[in-house]
N, C-alpha and C positions, 0 to 999 in steps of 0.2 A: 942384590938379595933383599926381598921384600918379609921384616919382622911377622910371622904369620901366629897369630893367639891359636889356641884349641875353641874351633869353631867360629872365629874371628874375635874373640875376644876369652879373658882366660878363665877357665872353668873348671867347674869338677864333674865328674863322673859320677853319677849317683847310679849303684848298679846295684838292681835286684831284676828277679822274672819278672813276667806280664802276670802273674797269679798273683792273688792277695785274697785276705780274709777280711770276713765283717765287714766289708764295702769300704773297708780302710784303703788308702790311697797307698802304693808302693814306692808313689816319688818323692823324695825331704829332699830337702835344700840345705848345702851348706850357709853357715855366714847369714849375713844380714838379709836384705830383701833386694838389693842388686841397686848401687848406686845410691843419692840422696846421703840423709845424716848418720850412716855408719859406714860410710868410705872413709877410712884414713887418710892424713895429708899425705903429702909429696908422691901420691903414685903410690904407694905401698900399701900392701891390705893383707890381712892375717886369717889363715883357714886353720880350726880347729884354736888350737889351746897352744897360743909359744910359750920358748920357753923350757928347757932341759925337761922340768919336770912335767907337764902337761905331754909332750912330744910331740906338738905341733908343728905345723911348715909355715914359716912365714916367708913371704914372696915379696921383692921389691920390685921396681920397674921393671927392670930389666931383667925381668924374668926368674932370678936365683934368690934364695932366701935370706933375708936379713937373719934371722935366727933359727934354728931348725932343731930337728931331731938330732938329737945326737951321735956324732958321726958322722951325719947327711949333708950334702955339697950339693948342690946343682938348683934345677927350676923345672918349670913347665911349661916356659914359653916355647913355641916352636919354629926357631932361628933356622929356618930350612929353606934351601932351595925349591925351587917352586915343584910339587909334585912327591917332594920327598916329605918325610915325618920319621920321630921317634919312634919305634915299636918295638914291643917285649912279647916272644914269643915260644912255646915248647908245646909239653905235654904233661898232664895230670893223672898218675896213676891211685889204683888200690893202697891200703896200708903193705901190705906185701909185697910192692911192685910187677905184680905178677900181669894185671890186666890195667890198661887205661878207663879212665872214665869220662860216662860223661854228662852234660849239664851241671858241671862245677865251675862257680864262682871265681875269676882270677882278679883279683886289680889292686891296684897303689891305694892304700888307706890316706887318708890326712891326717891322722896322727897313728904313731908307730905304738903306741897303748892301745891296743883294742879294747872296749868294752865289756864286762861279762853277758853271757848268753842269758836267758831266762830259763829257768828250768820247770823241766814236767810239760806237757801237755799244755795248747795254749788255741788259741785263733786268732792269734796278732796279725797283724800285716808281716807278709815277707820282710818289706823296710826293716822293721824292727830288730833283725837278726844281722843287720850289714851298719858297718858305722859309715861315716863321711867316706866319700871315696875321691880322690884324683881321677882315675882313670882306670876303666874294667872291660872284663868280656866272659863271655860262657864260653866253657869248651863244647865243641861237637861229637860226634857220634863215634871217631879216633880218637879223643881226648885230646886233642891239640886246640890249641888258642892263638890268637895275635890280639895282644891288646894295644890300640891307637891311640894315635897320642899321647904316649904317655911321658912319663917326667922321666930327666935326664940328671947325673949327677954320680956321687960315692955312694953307696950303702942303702941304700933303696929299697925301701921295706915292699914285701910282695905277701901279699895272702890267697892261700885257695881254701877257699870254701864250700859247701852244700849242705844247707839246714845248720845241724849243731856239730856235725863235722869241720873242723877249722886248724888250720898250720899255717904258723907263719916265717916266713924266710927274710933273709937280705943278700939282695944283689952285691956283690964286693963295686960294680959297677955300671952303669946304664951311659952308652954312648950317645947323643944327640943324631938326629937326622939320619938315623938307620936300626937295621933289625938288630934284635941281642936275643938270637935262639939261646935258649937254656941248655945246659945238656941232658939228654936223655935221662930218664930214672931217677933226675934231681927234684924232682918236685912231686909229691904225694900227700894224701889226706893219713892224717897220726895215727901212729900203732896204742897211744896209751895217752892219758892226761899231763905226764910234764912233757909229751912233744907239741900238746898242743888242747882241742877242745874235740870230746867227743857226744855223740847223744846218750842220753840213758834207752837202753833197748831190754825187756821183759822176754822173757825165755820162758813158756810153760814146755816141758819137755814130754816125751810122749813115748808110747812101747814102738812104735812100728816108723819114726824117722829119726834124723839125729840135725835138725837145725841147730839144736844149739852148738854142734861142733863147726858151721859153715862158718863162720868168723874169726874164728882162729884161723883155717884156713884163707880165710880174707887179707887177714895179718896183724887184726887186734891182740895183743898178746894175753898171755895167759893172766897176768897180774889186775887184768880188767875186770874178772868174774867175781863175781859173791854170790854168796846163797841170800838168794831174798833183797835185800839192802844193802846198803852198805859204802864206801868209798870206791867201788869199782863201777865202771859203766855199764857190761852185763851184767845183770842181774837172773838168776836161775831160779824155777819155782817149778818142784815135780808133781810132773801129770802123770795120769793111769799109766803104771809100768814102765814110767822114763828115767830117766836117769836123775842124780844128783848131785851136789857137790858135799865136800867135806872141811867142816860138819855139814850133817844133812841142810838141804834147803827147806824153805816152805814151802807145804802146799798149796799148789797152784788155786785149789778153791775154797783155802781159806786165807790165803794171802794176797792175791793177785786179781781175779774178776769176783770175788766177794760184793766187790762195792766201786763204786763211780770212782770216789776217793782214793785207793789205792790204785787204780790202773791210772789217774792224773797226775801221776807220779813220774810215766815215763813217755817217751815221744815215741816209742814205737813197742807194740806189742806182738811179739810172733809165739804161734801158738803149732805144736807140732804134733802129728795125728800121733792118736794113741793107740791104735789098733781097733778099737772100736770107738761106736757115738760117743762124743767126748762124757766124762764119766762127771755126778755131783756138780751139773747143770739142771739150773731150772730160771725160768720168764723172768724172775730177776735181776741173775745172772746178766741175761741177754738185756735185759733194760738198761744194766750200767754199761756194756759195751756198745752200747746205739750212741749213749750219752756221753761216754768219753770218746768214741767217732766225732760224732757231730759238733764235738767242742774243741776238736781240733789232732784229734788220735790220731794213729795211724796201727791197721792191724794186718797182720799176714796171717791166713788160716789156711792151713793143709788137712786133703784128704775126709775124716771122718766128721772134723769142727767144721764142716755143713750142719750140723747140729744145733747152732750156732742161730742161723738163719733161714732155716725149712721153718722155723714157725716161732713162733712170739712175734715181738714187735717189730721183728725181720721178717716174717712170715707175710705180713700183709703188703712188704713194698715191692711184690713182684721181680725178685733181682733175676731169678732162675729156673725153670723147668727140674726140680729136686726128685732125682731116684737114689732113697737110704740103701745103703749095706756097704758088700765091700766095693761089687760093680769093678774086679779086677780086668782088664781085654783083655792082656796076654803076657805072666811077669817071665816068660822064658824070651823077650825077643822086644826089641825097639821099635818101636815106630815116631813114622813121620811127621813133626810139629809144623804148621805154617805160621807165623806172623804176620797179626793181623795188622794193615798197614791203613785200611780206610775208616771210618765212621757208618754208620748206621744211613746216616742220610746221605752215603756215597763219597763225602767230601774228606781229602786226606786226616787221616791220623797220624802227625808228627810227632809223639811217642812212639808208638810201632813204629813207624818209619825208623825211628832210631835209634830203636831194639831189633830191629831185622838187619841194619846194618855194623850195630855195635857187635852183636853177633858171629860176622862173620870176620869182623877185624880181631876177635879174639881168639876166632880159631874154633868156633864151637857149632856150626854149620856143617853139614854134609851135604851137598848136592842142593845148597843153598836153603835147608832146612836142618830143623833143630830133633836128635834123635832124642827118644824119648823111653829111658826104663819107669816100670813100675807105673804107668798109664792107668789111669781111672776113671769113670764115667759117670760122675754121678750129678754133673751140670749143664744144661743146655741152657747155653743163653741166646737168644733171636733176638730178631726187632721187637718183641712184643714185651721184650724184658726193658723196657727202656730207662731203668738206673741202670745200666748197667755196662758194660765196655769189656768186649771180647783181648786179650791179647796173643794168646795161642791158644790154636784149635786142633787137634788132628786131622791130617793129611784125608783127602776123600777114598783114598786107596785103602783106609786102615777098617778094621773089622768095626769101626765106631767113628765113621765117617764125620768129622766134625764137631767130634765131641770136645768141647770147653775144657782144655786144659790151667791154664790161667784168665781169672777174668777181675775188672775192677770193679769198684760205682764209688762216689766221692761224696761226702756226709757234709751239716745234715740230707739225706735224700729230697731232691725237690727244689733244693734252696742255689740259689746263685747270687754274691759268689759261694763255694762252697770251704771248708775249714779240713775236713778230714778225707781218711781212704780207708779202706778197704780193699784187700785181696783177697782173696779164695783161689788157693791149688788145687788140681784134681790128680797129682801125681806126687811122689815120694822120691826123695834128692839121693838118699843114700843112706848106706847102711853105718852104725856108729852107735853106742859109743864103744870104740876098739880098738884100740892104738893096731891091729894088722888088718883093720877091712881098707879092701882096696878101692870100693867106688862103687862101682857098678861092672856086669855081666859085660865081655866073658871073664872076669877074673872070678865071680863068684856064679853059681848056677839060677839062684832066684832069689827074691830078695825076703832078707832075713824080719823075723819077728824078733824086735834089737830087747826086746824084753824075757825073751827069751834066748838061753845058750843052745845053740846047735838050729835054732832053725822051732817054727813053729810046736808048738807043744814039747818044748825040750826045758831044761831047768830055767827058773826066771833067772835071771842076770840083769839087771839096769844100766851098773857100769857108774862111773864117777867122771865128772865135767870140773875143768876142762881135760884132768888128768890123765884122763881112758880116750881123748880123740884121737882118732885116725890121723891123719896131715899126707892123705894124699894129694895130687893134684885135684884142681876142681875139675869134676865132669863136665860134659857141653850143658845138662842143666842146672846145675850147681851155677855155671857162669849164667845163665837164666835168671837165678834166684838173685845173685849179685846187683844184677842191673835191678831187679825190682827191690831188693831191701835200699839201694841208695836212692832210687824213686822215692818209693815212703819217707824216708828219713831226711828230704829238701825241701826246701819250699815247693807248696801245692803249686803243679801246673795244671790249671783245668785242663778236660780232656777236649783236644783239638787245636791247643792253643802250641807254641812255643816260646822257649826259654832264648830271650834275649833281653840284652840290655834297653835299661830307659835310657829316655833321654836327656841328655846333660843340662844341671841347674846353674845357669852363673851364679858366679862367686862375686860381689859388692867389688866394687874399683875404687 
């Protein structure tokens, strides 16, 4: 049996995406600079902080730790038969457990203390949000992972991660020189802050969808919401006709895109149509959303908040071919979504590629596409739109052949690398706020004006968040929306690129 190191000698895993901001580098190094005057004597060399209270792993020769995390037995050498190694392996779902994800973060920390996240809106490097690592991997388009190499031993600290979504676990045990599947439905991103770490996400709410209830149906619990501010992760701020919570929240424009400052607050902004051109917008407005995009934002906008970006200092960056109103196709009937899977210059798009596949692993496909209520047309994007990145179109069959149902461009516009996103929907998730709406048609006939009771020009109603949601099952695009809110809310992958691990930094001997 020939003593085999991780990678021939013994390392750590330094795991983040190939995406980074501000030209900042994604790879750190653990420890010292590899070898030379901070190698420890005898063979022994310490990663992170030993030590009870720091929670480091310290490592002796022979692989196992002179002092460790608390609890923690074992090493990371890999005392394997030729061909064989360590591995830890499963699957990573939603808070709810309902669907797997994917492009989350798994791997063994170097110390069982994580660091705290940074909060608000930012344009760090990915690096910046993962501390040391032993050994990681991304999950895929299943949510399954295998992560190599990794350390052996009791009590084995495990983290999944994506962005400022963060849960951390312990193994009771990691066996040497073989696989340690997890079990099923053991492993998910946190329903609330003491299971773990979540992002702050900005909710402007709106008369004609109900995004702010898709989260809870996610499996963020209810205890996360507040009006405006506050100790909870959602945060709620009512738009034209939408709902609120209780006590009332702020308005969305006098609290929320008022000012650069207030939307730098949160890591992710979804903004949900109001029925009409978003209301008490104006070029200012639009100037702090450009500027907390490009400094590192993230925004989902449905439907009418094209408003948004038909004109100000969105107006000039070409993102879309812009027809205002309602531009409904046809809300008594579905149609066909494709997933767009290539790039503009022909060359694969591995996002799509694994949103067309994640897709259909959730069950949310028909005939290998994605149905689609409540369809709208008010974006065309071509090649000529070139910030800009298609992800579902309508089907060529449909009365709106092609028409951009979801589409991206990554902020600042122009700039490589880039720091933010940007989404634009052109379709409406579902009806809410109403503890009995069922989703979508055929349970109902067309889709509801949620600010109004009984259906368009019927009494206003708004409803109360989270207390008045629905909690049906998510519709095929509801699980759509899913995959694009945890997009947003991870470290940026530029478009074209994919989420894999770096490559591993030695640790000093």
């Amino acid at each position: 049996m020939t003593r085999k190191m991780l990678h021939g000698a013994m390392t750590a895993l330094v795991m983040v995406t190939a995406a980074h901001c501000s030209g900042s580098s994604n790879d750190f190094k653990s420890g010292g600079t590899g070898g030379g005057p901070n190698t420890p004597p005898n063979g022994q060399f310490t990663v992170g902080t030993s030590g009870s209270s720091g929670g480091g792993i310290s490592i002796g020769a022979d692989g196992g730790p002179t002092s460790s995390v608390p609890g923690y037995t074992g090493g990371v050498a890999q005392d394997c038969p030729s061909g064989e190694s360590t591995t830890i392996s499963g699957t990573v779902y939603d808070p709810s457990l309902q669907d797997p994800l994917y492009n989350v973060t798994v791997y063994v920390p170097v110390s069982a203390t994580l660091p705290a996240l940074p909060s608000g809106a930012s344009c760090n490097s990915c690096a910046s949000l993962y501390p040391p690592i032993l050994a990681s991997t991304v999950t895929d388009a299943t949510g399954h992972f295998t992560i190599p190499n990794a350390p052996w031993g009791k009590n084995v600290p495990l983290v999944v991660q994506t962005g400022k979504w963060r849960m951390q676990f312990t193994l009771p045990s990691v066996t040497a020189c073989k696989d340690n599947p997890q079990a099923d439905k053991s492993l998910r991103l946190p329903r609330n802050k003491t299971e773990g770490n979540l992002p702050d996400i900005a909710i402007s709410t709106g008369g004609a969808d109900s995004l702010e209830c898709l989260l809870l149906r996610i499996g963020v619990d209810a205890d996360e919401y507040v009006g405006g501010g506050g100790a909870g992760h959602i945060h709620i701020f009512t738009g034209n006709k939408g709902a609120s919570t209780a006590p009332p929240s702020p308005q969305s424009y006098t609290a929320l895109w008022d000012s650069t400052a207030d939307l730098m607050k949160y890591d992710v902004v979804v903004l949900s149509c109001e029925g009409s051109e978003t209301s008490n917008l104006d070029d200012a407005n639009r100037q702090s959303l450009s500027d907390y995009a490009g400094a590192g934002g993230r925004v989902f906008a449905s439907h009418f908040h094209y408003a948004w970006f038909n004109q100000g200092v969105f107006g000039a960056d070409n993102l879309a071919t812009w027809t205002r109103g309602e531009q409904a196709v046809d809300d008594t009937r579905s149609f066909p979504g494709d997933v767009v899977t290539t790039l503009w210059s022909g060359q694969a798009f591995p996002e799509g590629q694994a949103l067309g596949q994640w897709l259909g692993v959730v069950g949310a496909l028909t005939n290998g596409q994605l149905p689609i209520w409540f369809a709208r047309h008010n974006a065309d994007v071509s090649m000529a739109n070139t910030p800009s990145q298609p992800w579902i179109t309508l089907d060529k069959s449909t009365p709106a052949p092609g028409a951009t149902e979801y589409f991206s461009f990554d902020t600042p516009i122009g700039t490589s690398p880039a720091c933010g996103r940007v989404v634009y929907s052109d379709l409406h998730v579902s009806g809410g706020p109403d503890k009995n709406e069922p989703g979508v048609p055929p349970d109902y006939p067309a889709m509801p004006m949620l600010g109004m009771r009984g259906g368009r020009g019927g009494e206003p109603v708004a409803g109360i968040v989270p207390s008045g949601c629905a909690s049906h099952p998510l519709t095929p695009q509801e699980k759509a929306l899913e995959f694009m809110i945890f997009d947003l809310s991870s470290c940026l992958i530029p478009v074209g690129k994919v989420a894999v691990p770096a490559s591993p930094a030695p640790i000093p001997r």
